[in-house]
Structure formats: C-alpha cells, structure tokens
ZABA-22782 format. One record per residue (C-alpha): residue in three letters; x, y, z; residue number from 0. Coordinates in steps of 0.5 Angstrom, whole numbers, padded with zeros to 4 digits. Layout:
<rs>
+---------+-------+-------+-------+-----+
| residuo |     u |     v |     w | num |
+---------+-------+-------+-------+-----+
|     ALA |     X |     Y |     Z | NUM |
...
+---------+-------+-------+-------+-----+
</rs>
This chain:
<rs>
+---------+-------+-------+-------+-----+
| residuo |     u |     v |     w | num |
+---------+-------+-------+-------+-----+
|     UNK |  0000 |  0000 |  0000 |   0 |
|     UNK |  0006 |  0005 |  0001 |   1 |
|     UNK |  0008 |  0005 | -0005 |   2 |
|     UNK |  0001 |  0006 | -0009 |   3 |
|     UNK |  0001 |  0012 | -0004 |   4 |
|     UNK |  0007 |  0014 | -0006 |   5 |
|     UNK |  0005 |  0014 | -0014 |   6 |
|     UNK | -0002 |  0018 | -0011 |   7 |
|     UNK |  0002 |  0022 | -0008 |   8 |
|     UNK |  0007 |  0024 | -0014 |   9 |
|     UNK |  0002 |  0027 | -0017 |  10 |
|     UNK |  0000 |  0020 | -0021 |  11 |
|     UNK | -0007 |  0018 | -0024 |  12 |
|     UNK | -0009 |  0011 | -0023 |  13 |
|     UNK | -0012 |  0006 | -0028 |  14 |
|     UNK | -0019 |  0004 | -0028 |  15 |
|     UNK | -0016 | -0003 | -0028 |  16 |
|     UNK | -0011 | -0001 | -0022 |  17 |
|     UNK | -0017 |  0004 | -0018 |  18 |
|     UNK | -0020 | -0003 | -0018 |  19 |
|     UNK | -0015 | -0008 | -0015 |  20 |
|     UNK | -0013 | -0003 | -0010 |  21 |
|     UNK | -0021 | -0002 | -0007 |  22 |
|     UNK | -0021 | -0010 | -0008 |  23 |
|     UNK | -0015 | -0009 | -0004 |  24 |
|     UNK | -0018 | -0005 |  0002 |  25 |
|     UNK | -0024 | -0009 |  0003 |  26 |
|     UNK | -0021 | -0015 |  0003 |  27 |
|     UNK | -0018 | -0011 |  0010 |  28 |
|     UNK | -0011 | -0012 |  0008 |  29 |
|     UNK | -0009 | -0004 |  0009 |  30 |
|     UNK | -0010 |  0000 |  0016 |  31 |
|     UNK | -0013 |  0005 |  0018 |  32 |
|     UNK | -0008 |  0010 |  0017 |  33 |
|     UNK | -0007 |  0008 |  0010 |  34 |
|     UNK | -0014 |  0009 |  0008 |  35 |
|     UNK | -0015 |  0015 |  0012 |  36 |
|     UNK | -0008 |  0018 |  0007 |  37 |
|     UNK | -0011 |  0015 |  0001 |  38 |
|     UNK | -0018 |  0018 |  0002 |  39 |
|     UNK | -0014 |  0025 |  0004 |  40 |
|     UNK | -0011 |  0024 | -0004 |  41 |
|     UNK | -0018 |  0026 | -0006 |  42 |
|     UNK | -0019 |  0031 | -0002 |  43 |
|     UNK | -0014 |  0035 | -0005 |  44 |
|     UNK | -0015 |  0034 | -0012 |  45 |
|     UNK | -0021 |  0030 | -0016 |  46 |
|     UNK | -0022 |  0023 | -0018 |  47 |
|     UNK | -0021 |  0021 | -0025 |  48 |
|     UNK | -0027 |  0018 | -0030 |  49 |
|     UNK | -0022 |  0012 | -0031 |  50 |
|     UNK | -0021 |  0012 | -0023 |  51 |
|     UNK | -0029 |  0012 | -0021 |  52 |
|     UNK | -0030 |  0007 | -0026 |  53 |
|     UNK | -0025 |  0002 | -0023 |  54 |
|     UNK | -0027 |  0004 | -0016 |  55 |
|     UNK | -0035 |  0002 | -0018 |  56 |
|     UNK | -0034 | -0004 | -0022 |  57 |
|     UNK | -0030 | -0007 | -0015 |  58 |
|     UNK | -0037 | -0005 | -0011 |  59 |
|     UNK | -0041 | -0008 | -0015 |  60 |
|     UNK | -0037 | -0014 | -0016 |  61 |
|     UNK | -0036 | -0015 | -0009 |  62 |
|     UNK | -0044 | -0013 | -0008 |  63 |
|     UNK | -0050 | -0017 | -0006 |  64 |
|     UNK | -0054 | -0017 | -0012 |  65 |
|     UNK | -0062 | -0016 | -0011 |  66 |
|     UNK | -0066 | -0018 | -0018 |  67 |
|     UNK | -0072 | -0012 | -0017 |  68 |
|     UNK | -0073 | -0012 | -0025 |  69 |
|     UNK | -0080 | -0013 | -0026 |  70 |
|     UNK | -0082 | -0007 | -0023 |  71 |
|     UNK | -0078 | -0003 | -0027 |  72 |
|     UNK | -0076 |  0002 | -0022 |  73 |
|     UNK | -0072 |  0009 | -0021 |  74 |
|     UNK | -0067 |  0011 | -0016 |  75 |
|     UNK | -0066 |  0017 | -0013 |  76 |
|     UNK | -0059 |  0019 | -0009 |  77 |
|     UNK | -0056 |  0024 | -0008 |  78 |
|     UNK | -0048 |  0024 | -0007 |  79 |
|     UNK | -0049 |  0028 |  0000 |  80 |
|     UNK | -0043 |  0032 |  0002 |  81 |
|     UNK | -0045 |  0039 |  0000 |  82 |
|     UNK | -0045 |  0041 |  0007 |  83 |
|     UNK | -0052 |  0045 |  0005 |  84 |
|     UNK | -0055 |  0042 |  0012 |  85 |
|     UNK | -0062 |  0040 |  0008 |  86 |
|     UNK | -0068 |  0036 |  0011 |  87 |
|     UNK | -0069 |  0030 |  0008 |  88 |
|     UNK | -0070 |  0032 |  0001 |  89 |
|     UNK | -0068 |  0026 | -0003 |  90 |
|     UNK | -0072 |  0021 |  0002 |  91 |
|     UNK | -0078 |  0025 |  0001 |  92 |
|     UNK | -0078 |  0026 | -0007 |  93 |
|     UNK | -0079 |  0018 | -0006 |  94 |
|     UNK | -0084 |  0018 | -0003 |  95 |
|     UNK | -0087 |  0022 | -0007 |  96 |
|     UNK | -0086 |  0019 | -0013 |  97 |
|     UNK | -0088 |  0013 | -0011 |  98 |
|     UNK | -0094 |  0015 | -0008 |  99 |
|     UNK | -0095 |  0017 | -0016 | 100 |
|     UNK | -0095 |  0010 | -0018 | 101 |
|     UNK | -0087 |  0009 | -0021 | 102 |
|     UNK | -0083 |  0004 | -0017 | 103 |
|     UNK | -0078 |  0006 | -0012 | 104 |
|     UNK | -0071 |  0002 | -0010 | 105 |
|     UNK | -0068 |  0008 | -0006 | 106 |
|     UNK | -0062 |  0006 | -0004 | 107 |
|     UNK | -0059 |  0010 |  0002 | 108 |
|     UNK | -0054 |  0010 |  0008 | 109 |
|     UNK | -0052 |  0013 |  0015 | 110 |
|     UNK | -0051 |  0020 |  0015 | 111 |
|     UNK | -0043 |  0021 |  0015 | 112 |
|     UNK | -0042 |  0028 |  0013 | 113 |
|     UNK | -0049 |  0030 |  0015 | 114 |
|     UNK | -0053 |  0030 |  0021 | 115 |
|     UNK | -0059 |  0025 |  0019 | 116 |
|     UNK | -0058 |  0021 |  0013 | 117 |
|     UNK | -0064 |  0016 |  0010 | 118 |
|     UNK | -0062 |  0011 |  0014 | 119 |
|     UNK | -0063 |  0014 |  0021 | 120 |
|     UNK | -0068 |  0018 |  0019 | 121 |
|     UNK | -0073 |  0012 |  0017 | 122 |
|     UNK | -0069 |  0007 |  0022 | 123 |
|     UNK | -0071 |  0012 |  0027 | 124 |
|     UNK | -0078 |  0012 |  0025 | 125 |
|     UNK | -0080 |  0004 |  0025 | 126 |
|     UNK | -0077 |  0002 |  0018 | 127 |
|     UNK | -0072 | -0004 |  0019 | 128 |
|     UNK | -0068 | -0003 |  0015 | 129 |
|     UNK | -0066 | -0011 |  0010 | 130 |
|     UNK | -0062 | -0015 |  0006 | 131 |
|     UNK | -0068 | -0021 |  0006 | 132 |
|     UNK | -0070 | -0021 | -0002 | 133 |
|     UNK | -0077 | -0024 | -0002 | 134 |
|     UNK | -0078 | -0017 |  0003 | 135 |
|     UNK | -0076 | -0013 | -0001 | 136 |
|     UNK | -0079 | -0015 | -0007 | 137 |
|     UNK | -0085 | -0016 | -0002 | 138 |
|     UNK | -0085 | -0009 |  0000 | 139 |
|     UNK | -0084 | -0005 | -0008 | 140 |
|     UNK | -0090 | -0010 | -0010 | 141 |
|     UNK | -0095 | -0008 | -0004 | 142 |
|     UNK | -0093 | -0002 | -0003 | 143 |
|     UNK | -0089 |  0002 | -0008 | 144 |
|     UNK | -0081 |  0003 | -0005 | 145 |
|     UNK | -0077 | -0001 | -0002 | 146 |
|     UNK | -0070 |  0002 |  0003 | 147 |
|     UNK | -0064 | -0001 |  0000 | 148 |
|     UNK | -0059 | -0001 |  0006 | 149 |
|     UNK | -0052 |  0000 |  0004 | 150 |
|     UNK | -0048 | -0003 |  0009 | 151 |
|     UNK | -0052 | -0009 |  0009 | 152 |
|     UNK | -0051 | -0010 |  0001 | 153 |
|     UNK | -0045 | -0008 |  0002 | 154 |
|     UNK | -0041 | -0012 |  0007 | 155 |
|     UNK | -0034 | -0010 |  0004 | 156 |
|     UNK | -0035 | -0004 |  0006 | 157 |
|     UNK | -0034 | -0005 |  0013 | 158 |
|     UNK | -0027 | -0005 |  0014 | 159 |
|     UNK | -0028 |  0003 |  0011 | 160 |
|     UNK | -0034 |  0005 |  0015 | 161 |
|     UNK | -0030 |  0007 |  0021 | 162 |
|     UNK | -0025 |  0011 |  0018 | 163 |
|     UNK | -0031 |  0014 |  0015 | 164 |
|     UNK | -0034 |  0015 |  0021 | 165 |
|     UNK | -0028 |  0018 |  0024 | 166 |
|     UNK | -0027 |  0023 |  0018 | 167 |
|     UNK | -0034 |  0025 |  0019 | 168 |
|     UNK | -0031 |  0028 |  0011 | 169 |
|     UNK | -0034 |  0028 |  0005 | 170 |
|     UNK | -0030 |  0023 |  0000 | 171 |
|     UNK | -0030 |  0019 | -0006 | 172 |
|     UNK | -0035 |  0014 | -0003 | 173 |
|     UNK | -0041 |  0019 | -0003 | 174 |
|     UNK | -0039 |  0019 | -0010 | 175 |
|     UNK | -0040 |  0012 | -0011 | 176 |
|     UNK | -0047 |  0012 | -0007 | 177 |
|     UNK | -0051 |  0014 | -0012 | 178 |
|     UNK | -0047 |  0009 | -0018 | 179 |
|     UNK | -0048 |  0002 | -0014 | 180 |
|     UNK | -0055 |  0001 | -0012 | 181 |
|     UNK | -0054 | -0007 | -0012 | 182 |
|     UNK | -0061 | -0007 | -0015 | 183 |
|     UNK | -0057 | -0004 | -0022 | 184 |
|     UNK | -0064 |  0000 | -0024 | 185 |
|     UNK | -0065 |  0002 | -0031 | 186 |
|     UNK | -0068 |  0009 | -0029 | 187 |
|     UNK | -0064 |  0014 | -0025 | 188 |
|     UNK | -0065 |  0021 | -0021 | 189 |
|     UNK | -0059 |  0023 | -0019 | 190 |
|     UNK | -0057 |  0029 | -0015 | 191 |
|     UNK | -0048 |  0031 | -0014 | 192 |
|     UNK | -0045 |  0037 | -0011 | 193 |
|     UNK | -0041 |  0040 | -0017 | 194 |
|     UNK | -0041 |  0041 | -0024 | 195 |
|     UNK | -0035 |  0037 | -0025 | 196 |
|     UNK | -0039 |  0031 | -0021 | 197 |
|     UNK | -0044 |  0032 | -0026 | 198 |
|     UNK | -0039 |  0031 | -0033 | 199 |
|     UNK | -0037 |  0025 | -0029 | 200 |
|     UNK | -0043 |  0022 | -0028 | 201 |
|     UNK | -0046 |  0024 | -0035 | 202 |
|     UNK | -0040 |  0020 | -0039 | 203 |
|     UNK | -0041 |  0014 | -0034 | 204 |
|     UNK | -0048 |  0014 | -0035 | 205 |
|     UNK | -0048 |  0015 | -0042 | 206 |
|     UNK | -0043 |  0009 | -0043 | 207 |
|     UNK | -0050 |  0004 | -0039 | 208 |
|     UNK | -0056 |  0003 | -0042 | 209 |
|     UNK | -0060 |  0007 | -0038 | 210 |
|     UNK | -0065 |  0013 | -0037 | 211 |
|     UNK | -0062 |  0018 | -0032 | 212 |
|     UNK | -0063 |  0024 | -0031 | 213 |
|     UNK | -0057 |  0028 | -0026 | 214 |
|     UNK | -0058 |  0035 | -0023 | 215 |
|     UNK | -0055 |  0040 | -0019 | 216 |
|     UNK | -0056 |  0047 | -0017 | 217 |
|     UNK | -0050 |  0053 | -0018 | 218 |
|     UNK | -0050 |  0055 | -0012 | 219 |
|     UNK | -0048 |  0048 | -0009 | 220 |
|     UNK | -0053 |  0044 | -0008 | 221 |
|     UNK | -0054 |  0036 | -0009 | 222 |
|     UNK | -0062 |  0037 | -0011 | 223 |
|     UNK | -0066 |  0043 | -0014 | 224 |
|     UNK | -0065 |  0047 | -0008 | 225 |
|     UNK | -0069 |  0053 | -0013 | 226 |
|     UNK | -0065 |  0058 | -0009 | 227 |
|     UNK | -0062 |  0059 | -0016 | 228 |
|     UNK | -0060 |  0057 | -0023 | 229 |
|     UNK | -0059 |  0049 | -0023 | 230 |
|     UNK | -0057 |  0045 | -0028 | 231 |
|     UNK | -0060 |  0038 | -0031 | 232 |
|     UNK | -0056 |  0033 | -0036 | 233 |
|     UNK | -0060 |  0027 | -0039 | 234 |
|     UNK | -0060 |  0022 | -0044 | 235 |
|     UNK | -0063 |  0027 | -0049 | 236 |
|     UNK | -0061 |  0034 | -0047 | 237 |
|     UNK | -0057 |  0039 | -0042 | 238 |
|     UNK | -0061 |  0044 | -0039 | 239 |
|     UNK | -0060 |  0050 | -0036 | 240 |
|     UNK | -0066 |  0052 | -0031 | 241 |
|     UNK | -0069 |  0057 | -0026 | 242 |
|     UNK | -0074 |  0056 | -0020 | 243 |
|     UNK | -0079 |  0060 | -0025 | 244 |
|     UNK | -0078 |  0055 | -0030 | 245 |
|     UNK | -0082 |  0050 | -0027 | 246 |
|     UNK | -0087 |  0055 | -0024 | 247 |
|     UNK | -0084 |  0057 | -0017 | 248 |
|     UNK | -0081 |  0062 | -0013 | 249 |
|     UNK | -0074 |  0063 | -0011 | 250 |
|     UNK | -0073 |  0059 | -0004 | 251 |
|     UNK | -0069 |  0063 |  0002 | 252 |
|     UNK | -0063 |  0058 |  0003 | 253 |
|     UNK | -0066 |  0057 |  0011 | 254 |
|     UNK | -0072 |  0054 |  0009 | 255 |
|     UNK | -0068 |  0048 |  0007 | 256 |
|     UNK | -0065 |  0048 |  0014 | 257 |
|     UNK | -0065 |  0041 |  0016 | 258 |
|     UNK | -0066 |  0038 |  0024 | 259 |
|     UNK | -0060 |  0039 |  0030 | 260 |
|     UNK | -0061 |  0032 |  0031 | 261 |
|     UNK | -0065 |  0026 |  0028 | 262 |
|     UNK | -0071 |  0027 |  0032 | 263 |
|     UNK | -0071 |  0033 |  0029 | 264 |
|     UNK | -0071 |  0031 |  0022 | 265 |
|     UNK | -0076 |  0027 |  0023 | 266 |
|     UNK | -0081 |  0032 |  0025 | 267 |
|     UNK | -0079 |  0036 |  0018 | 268 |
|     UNK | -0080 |  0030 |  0014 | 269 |
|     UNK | -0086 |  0027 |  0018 | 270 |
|     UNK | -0090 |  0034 |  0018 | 271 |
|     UNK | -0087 |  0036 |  0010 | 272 |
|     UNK | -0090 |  0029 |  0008 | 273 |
|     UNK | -0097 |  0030 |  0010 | 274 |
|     UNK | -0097 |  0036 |  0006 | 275 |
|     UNK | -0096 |  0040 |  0012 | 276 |
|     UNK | -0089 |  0043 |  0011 | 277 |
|     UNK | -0087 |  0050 |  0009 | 278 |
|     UNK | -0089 |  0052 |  0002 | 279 |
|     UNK | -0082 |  0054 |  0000 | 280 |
|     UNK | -0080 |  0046 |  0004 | 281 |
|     UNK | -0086 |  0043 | -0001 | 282 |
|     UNK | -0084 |  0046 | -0007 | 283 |
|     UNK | -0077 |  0045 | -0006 | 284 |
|     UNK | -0080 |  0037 | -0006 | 285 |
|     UNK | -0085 |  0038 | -0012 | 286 |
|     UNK | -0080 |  0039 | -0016 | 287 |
|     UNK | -0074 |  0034 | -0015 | 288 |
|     UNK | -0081 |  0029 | -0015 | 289 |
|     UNK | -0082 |  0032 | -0021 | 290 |
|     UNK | -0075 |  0031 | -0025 | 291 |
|     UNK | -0076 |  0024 | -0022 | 292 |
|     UNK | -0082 |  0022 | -0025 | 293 |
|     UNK | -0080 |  0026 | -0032 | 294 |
|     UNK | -0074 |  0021 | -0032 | 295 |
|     UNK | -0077 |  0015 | -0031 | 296 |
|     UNK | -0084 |  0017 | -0036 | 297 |
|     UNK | -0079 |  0021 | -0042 | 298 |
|     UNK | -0085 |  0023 | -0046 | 299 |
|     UNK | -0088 |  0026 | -0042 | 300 |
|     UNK | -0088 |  0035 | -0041 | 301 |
|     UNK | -0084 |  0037 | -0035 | 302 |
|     UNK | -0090 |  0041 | -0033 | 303 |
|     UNK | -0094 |  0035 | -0032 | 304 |
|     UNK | -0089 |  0031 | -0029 | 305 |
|     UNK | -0089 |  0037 | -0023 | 306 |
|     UNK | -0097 |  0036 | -0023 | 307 |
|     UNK | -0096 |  0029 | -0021 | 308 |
|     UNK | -0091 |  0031 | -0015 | 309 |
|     UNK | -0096 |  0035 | -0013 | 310 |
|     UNK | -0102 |  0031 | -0013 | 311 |
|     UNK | -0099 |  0025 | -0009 | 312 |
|     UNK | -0096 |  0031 | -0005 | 313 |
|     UNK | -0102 |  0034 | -0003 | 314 |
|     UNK | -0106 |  0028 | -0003 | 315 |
|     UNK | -0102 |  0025 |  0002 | 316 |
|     UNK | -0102 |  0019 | -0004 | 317 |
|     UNK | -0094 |  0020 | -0001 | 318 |
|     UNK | -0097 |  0019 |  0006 | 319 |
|     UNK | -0100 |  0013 |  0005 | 320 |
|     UNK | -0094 |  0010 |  0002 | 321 |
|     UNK | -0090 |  0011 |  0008 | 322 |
|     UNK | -0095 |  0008 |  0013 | 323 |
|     UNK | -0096 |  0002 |  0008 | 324 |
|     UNK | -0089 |  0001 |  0009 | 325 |
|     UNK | -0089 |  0002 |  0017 | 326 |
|     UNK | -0095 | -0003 |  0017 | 327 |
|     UNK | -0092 | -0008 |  0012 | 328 |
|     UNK | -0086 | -0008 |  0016 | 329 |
|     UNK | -0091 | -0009 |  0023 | 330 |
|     UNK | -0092 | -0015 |  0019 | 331 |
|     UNK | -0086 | -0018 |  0020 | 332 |
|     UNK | -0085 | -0018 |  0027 | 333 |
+---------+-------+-------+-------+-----+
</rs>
C-alpha cells in the first residue's frame, strides 16, 4: 500500500484496472487504517478521474450483494451528499412521492456520514427496518410501491472502510460512488451530485450504461434542485440550464431548507412535509425534485406534467399512504 500512496502522492492517475484491484484490496481488510485515512486525503486535494471511478464502482458491484427488482422496472433516486448545505431529507421524500405517483421506487441510501440524519437514520428511526431479505424487498416494492436498500447490508465489504469514514466525518470518493452502485442496478436513475465536475463525470458514465437517467445539480452547490437559484439538469436526450420560475416556482431562501439539529428532529421535518403540512417553500423544493424524477422515468411525458403528478401525490397524502403501508408492512414482520 505504501507504494500505491506514493504514486498517489507523486501527482500520479490510477487506471481503471488499478482503482479496481486497489478498492479490491481495501475491502479485503488488508490496508490499516492510517493508510485509508492517507488514500482517502488523496481525493480530498485533487478529483477523481473518470477511468478511477470507473474501477472503484466496478470493485463495488462485483463484491455487492445483487437484488434482482427488474419486474417492477424501478428508479433510483440518490444523491452524493457532501455539499455541507444541511438540507431536510429532500432526497428520502422526493421518494415517497414518486411512489405515491405510481412509479416504482428502489432507493438505496445509508447513515449520515458528513451530515446529521441520512435516509437510514431517518426511516431506522421512524420504524423502518432496514433489510437485505430479497422476498421482503420485492414484497415491499410489489405492495407498496418502495423499498429501502441499506447500504451496508449490501455491502458488507464495506465494512472495513466505515469507521475510518466514520472517524472522518468527511465527504469522500465514496459519497460519489453512492448513487453508482445501487445493487438492485436500476435501469432509471434520478441522481443528485454536489458539483458541476461531479456532474461531467457521472454524465460520461451513464452514458456508456444503457439506461435513462437524468443528474441534477444547482449552481449554488446544492446536490438536488434547491430552487434557490440556477440548476443544471443533464439526461439521455438534452442538457438544460433552468431556474425555479421555470417550472413555475418562486425562488426558495436557503433557510427554509434547513434541516434537523439531531434525528429526531429530522424526523418531524420529514413527517410534517410528508403529510402536505411543511413550509411552501419546503414543499416545492419536494415537488420539483419528485417532478424531475418522475419525468425520467416517463420521458414522454411534458415536465409540467410530471410537476403536477408530484404535487398531487403530495397533497393528496398519496406519498403519505405509501410510507404508512411501509411501516404497516414491516409491522407485519415482526
């Protein structure tokens, strides 16, 4: 390991073969900790290659526990985290409400690592147990519409890097890989990343896969539409360049996206927005990225359109219902 730190350290790109066998080699628990910690610092100070994410993904998903949810043709919709903004559970609730629209969700997520409350700790927190069981899951996407893929649980190799993670409380190249190895691999993607050159990256790797995506991110650093300003959107079939009046909203006051000092908190954001009871500006910020989600899956249709879809399963506490049947499900199992 010393010696691939020192070619990292001598300014020197690793190939996509050689970001593979050295992810290989972490999860295999062969490199200590203070080597991680030196590796993961190596991407802190300069940006991962496209050739380098492509061999660290490939390493996940090989060493990944696979869950076959192709029937139901579902989306994913993830964001890399890390862009320090704070925000409620955007992410976790655009979900709920593209399921409550009728399009199937497999949403893959994890602990907060540089945030407070990620979608782990939030729907862990709220009674949703979080499981690897395959009948389960597909049980759950069938009935109900969504079902939570746990990182670490399909992931196990993962688990050597986690504390390290932990320790760092620090964005990393693993927040990249999030949203890129979804172990279900489904064929319609929302993603959310925390920079433009995120967004070139993940753009050239989507493109090489043969499926719809679309990848968002708003100028002013935000991994989502934030509709506090600008925010650029980059799909299969055109490269936009929109603001909040766009899609017929008002511009949103970063505060309002504020999210909870501690889970429990986060939890009553999420609650209250999900029952059609948040802030305006906290309910379109949900509408949209539901919206942009549910266009990707349903290309034909206007955006405008897709926008309404969100709203109604919004207000109608369609998205509501979804998460109760979830909790009621998982009842069930006990």
């Amino acid at each position: 390991m010393k010696e691939k730190l020192d070619h990292l350290y001598d300014h020197h790109l690793l190939s996509r073969s050689e970001a593979k066998d050295l992810l290989l080699d972490i999860t295999s628990g062969n490199v200590n900790s203070s080597h991680l910690s030196a590796l993961l610092s190596v991407y802190r100070m300069r940006s991962i290659t496209v050739p380098e994410l492509q061999g660290f993904r490939e390493a996940l998903l090989e060493l990944a526990i696979r869950v076959d949810l192709s029937q139901f043709s579902p989306i994913d919709m993830c964001g890399t985290g890390g862009d320090g903004k704070d925000t409620f559970n955007i992410s976790t609730l655009s979900a709920f409400v593209v399921a409550g629209a009728g399009q199937k969700v497999a949403k893959h997520g994890n602990y907060g690592v540089s945030s407070i409350c990620g979608s782990s700790n939030l729907l862990e927190y709220l009674g949703v147990s979080l499981s690897s069981d395959q009948t389960r899951l597909r049980q759950e996407i069938e009935q109900v519409g969504i079902c939570f893929l746990h990182a670490p649980l399909f992931h196990p190799a993962m688990k050597e890097v986690a504390p390290v993670r932990k320790d760092l409380g620090l964005r990393t190249f693993f927040n990249i890989l999030g949203p890129l190895v979804n172990p279900a691999t489904p064929l319609t993607q929302c993603s959310g990343v925390s920079s433009l050159e995120l967004l070139r990256l993940y753009s050239y790797l989507l493109q090489q896969d043969d499926v719809k995506f679309m990848i968002v991110h708003s100028l002013c650093g935000y991994d989502e539409i934030s509709l506090t300003g600008r925010f650029k959107v980059f799909s299969n079939k055109e490269e936009l360049v929109l603001c909040p009046e766009d899609l017929g909203f008002s511009r949103v006051d970063p505060a309002a996206l504020r999210g909870g000092r501690d889970i429990k908190e986060s939890a009553d954001i999420f609650l209250k927005v999900l029952k059609g009871e948040g802030s305006e500006q906290q309910s379109n910020v949900v509408i949209a990225n539901a919206g942009m989600a549910i266009r990707t899956g349903n290309p034909e249709i206007k955006l405008s359109e897709a926008l309404e879809m969100a709203k109604e399963s919004l207000f109608s506490k369609g998205a509501f219902c979804v998460f109760k049947s979830l909790l009621e499900l998982n009842e069930s199992y006990k």
